[in-house]
N, C-alpha and C positions, 0 to 999 in steps of 0.2 A: 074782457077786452085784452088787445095782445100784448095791450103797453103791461100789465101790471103780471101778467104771467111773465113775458120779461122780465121786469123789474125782481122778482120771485126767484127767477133760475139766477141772476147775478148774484143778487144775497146769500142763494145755497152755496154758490161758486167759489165768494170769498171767503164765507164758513168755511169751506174744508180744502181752503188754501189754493185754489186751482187761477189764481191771479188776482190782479187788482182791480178796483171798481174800473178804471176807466179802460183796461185791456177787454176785462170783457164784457163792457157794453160795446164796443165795436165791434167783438169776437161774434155778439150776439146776432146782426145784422138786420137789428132793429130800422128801421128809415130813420127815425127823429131821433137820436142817438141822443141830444143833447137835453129832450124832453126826459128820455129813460135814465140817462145822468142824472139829475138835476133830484128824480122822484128815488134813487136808489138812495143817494148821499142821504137825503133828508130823511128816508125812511132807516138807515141805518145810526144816524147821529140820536133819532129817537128810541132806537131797540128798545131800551134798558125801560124805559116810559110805559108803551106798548105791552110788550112783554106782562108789565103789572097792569095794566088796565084790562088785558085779554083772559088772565088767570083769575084774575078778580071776578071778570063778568061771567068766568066757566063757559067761553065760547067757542073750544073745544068738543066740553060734552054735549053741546046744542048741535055741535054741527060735523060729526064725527069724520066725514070726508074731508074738509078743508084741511089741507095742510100748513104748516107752521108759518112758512116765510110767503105764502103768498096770504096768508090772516093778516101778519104785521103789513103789507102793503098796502091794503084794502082798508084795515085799520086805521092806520095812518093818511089815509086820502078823504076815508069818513071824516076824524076827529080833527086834524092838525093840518091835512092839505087844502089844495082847491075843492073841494066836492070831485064827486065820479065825472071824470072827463068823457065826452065823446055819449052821455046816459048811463053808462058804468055796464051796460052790458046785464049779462045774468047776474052780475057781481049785486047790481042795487039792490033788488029785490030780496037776496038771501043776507046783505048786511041790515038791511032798511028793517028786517024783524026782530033786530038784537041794537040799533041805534039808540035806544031809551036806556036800555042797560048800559052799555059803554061810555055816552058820554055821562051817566050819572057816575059810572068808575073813576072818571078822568076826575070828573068834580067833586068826590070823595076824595083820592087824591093828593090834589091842591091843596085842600082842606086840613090832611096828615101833616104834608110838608110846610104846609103855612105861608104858601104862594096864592098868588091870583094870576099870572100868568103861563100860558102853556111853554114859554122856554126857560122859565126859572125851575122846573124841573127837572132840570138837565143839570148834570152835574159839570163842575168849574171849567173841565177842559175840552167840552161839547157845547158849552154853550155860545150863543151867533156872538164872532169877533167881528174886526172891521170890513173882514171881504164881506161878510154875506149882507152888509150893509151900505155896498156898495149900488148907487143906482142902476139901473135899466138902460143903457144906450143903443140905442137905433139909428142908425147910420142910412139917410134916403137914398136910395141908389135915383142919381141925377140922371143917368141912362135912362132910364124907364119913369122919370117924373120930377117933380118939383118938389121943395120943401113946403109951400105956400099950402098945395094940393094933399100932401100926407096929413099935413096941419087940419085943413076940413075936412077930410075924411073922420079924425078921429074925432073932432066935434062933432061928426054929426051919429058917431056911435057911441056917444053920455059920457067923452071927456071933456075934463075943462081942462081949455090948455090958460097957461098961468103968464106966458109971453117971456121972454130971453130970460135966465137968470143971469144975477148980476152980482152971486159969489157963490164958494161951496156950499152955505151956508142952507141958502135958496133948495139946491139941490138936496143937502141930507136932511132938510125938512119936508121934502115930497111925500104926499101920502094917497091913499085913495086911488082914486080916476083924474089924477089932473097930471100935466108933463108940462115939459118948458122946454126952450129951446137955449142950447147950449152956447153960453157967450163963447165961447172960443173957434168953435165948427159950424158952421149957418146952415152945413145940412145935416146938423148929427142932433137928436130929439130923444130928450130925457125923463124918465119914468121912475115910481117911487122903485123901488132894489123889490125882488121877489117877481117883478110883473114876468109872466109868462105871455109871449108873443108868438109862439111856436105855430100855431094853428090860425094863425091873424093871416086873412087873404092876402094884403099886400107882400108880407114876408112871403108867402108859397109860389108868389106871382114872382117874387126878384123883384116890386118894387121897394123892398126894406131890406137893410144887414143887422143883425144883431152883430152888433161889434163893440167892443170895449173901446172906450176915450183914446186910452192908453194907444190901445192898437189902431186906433187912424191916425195918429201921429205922424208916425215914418212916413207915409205916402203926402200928408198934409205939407211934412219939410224939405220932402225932397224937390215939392212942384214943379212938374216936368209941364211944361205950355205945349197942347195939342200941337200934334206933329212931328212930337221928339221920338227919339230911341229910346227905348231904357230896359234893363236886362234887371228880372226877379231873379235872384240867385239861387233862393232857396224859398219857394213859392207856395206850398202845399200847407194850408188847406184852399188858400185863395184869397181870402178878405181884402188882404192889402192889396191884390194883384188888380182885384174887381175895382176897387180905390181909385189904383192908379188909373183905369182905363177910364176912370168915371172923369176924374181930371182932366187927363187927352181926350175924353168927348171923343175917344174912340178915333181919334184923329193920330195916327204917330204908329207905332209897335213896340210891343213889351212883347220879351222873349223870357220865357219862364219855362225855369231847370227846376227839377226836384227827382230822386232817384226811386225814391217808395212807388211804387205803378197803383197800388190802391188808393194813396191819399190823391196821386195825380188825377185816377178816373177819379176820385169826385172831387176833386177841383174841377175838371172838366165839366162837370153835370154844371155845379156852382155858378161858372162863369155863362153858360149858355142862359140857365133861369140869368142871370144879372144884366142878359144881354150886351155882354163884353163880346165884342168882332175883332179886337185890333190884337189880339195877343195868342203869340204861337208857340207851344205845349211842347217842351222835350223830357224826356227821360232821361236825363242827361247827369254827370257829376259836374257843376259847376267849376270844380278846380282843373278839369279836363277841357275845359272850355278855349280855345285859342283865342286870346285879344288882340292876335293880327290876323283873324278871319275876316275877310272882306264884309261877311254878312253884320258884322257888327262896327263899323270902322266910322258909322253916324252915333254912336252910341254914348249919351254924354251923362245920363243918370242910371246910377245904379240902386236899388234894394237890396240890402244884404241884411235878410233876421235866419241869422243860422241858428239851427238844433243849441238845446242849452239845458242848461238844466232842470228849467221849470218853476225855481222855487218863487218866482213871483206871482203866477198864473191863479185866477183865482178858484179853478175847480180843483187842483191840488189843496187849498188852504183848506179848502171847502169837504173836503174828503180826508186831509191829513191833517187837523188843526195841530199846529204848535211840532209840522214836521221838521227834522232836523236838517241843519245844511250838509249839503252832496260831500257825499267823501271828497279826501284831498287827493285822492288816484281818480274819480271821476271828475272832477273839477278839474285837474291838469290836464288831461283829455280832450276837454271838451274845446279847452281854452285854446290848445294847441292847435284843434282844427278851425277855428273863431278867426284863428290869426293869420291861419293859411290863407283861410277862403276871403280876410283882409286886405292882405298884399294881394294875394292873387286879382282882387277885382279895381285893385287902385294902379293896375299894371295896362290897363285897358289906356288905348293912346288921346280919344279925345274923351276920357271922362272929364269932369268940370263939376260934378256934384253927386255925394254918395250917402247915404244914412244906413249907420250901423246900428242894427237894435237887438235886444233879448228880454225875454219876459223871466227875468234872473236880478235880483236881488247882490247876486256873488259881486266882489270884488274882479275877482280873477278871469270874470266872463267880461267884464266891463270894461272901468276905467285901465285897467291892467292888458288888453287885448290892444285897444285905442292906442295906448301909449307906444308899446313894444311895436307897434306896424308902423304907425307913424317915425318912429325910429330907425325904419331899416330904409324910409325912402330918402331921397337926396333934399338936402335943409332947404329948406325952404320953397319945397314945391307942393304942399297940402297946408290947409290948415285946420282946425275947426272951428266953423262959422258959431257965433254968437247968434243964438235963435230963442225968443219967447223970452228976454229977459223978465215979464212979469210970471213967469211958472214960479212956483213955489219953492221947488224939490229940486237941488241941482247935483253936478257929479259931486263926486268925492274929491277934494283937492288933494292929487297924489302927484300933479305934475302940472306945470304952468298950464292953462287952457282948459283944462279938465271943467272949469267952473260953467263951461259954456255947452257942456252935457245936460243931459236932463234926467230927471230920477223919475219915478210914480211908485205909489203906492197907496192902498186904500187909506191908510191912516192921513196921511197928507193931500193927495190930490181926487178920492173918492174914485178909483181908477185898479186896474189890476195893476202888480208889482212889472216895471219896465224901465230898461234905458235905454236913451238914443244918443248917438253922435251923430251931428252932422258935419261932413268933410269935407273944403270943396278946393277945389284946385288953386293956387297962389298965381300963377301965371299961365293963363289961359292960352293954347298956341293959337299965332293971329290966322284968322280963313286965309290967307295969301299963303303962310306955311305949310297950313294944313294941305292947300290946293296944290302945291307945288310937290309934299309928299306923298298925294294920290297918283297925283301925275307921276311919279317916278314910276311908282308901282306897277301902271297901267302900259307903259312908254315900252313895247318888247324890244330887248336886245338885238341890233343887229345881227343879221344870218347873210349866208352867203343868196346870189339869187336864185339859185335852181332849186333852196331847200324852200325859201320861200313862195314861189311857184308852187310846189307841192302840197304844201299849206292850204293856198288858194283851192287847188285842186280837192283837197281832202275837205275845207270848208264849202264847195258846191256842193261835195256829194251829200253833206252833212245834212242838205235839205229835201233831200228826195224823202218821198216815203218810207218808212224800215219796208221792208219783206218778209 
């Protein structure tokens, strides 16, 4: 199967250094990227396991073709994953003759180490911390269906759904085939942590997002009511953007920037499966963006999750446990552009509501970005909205108002590592001002009359056919 010959060439990749797991699972141009993620991490957190269970059973001298790193895959999907996906291909057949020996290695073992668990063999800084213990969120895309409707579907393929949880508590005890629906999100549906949904029709159809809690946030607090304007800043891969349109019921327009052209095409693919219509796609740098371009002069919410450093994200923890924080040269960098692209979108004339977010843990990406923007505008025209007072996790108190940020993190909210600000305007200008400074705009400057004649003239011919 191609997923696990992929999975195979990433492993040799990072062995002899030619990138990261997750550079070259995208390099690879697998489809299901997040599928071949998810199989590479786990098979590499188990090496060291593997490794003794394959030398032990001498499945090497049995099988003298097979090579190393696609053995440990195959391995790893017999003993410790889902079973062979998809039938496993030619793959079942020539493990399925060496299964009795393997798993009797694994259970020998256990037996050395003096465990009964397959992840208590793992040693102290490989073994699952809080992210990989983080639930399954599914986010129903409302474009294309109903929560009520996902709900029966999955009952009627041998889940038990268990009905809203009604704490964490609820949620990090999910086990099995049962989900719940999420007290906080009415269309966001929760699964025990590990469920693979990848191959699930509804997701291939775009009536599902695999979206992390954390990450429908932003969209959740900026609630833009169908019909509005609202400008994605920084857009790619899409989640949020699909979100938003989900909210507007596709009613309004989101104009969505991002400059990488690969992550835009497939956010493009994204949104078309999610059946998003209302949102128009530029390649553009958002800080290049003009806030007195007419095309945007309805424009009163904004998204801004700009680039960051990651350390919140839970397939970094997932692949890098216990990795360090970003240098203080990339951390000043990043902040610095965090802050541009801040001002820059609170500069827009009838913004009225903006949420800042990063899946970053840093200070200096966060509460520190917030503050420093908020300070360069005129006192008392922004503020930050007090939202979710029952969230758990809030900002850092580095500066009055901070407290009405919001934190995430596996360990506290069962979520990947995130914060948001929410911003919204102190003095809304009234529609009669607003009307009056359209009107300016519109209202051309007096000309003498024979230039305006010309005009006239030049505006007839304007409608003939070209030639």
């Amino acid at each position: 199967m191609a997923l696990y010959a992929a999975a195979a060439n990433v492993l040799a990749g990072v062995e002899n250094r030619q990138g990261s797991i997750k550079g070259l699972v995208y390099a690879s141009r697998f489809q299901n990227v997040k599928q071949l993620y998810a199989l590479v991490c786990e098979t590499q957190r188990y090496s060291a396991v593997l490794d003794a269970v394959i030398a032990s059973a001498g499945l090497f001298r049995a099988e003298k073709k097979l090579k190393p790193h696609l053995a440990k895959v195959l391995v790893y999907e017999l003993l410790l994953g889902k079973g062979f996906r998809g039938g496993g291909g030619r793959w079942k057949p020539l493990l399925g003759r060496h299964q009795a020996r393997l798993k009797a290695e694994l259970a020998r073992l256990k037996v050395h180490r003096g465990v009964s668990r397959n992840e208590d063999l793992l040693e102290v800084g490989s073994r699952p911390g809080p992210a990989s213990q983080v639930p399954r969120f599914v986010r129903v895309n409302t474009l294309k269906t109903c929560t009520d409707d996902a709900i029966d579907y999955f009952k009627r393929q041998g889940f038990s759904y268990q009905g809203q949880a009604s704490s964490l508590e609820d949620l990090r005890t999910l086990r099995g085939k049962r989900f719940l629906l999420d007290p906080l999100l009415s269309e966001l549906l929760v699964f025990p942590a590990q469920t693979d949904l990848h191959e699930h029709p509804l997701y291939q159809a775009g009536h599902l997002i695999l979206q992390d809690k954390a990450s429908c946030l932003p969209a959740m607090l900026l609630a833009p009511p169908p019909g509005s304007h609202v400008i994605d800043a920084c857009a790619a891969p899409g989640n949020k953007t699909s979100h938003l349109a989900a909210l507007l019921k596709n009613q309004g327009k989101i104009f969505a920037f991002d400059l990488d052209a690969k992550r835009l095409a497939s956010m493009a693919t994204l949104l078309v499966r999610a059946g998003v219509s209302c949102c128009e796609l530029a390649k553009e740098d958002f800080l290049a963006v003009s806030p007195s371009d007419q095309r945007y002069r309805q424009v009163q919410y904004i998204l801004l999750d700009p680039s960051c450093s990651g350390s919140g994200m839970l397939t970094r923890q997932l692949e890098e446990p216990g990795a360090d924080t970003p240098s203080k040269e990339r951390l000043h960098a990043l902040a610095g552009f965090q802050q541009r692209a801040l001002c820059h979108a609170l500069t827009f004339p009838s913004l009225q509501r903006l949420v800042y977010s990063t899946c970053s843990f840093c200070q200096e990406e966060n509460e520190d970005v917030v503050r420093d923007a908020l300070q360069q505008q005129s006192p008392g025209t922004f503020r930050i909205a007090p939202v979710l007072p029952s969230w758990p996790h809030r900002g850092l108190s580095t500066f009055p108002g901070a407290e009405h940020c919001l934190r995430a993190s596996p360990e506290t909210t069962l979520t990947g590592g995130f914060f948001i600000a929410v911003i919204e305007r102190v003095e809304v200008p009234s529609p009669a001002s607003q009307a009056e400074a359209l009107a300016q705009e519109l209202i051309p400057s007096p000309a003498p009359k024979r230039k305006r004649r010309q005009r006239k003239a030049v505006a007839g011919r304007s409608t003939l056919p070209c030639t």
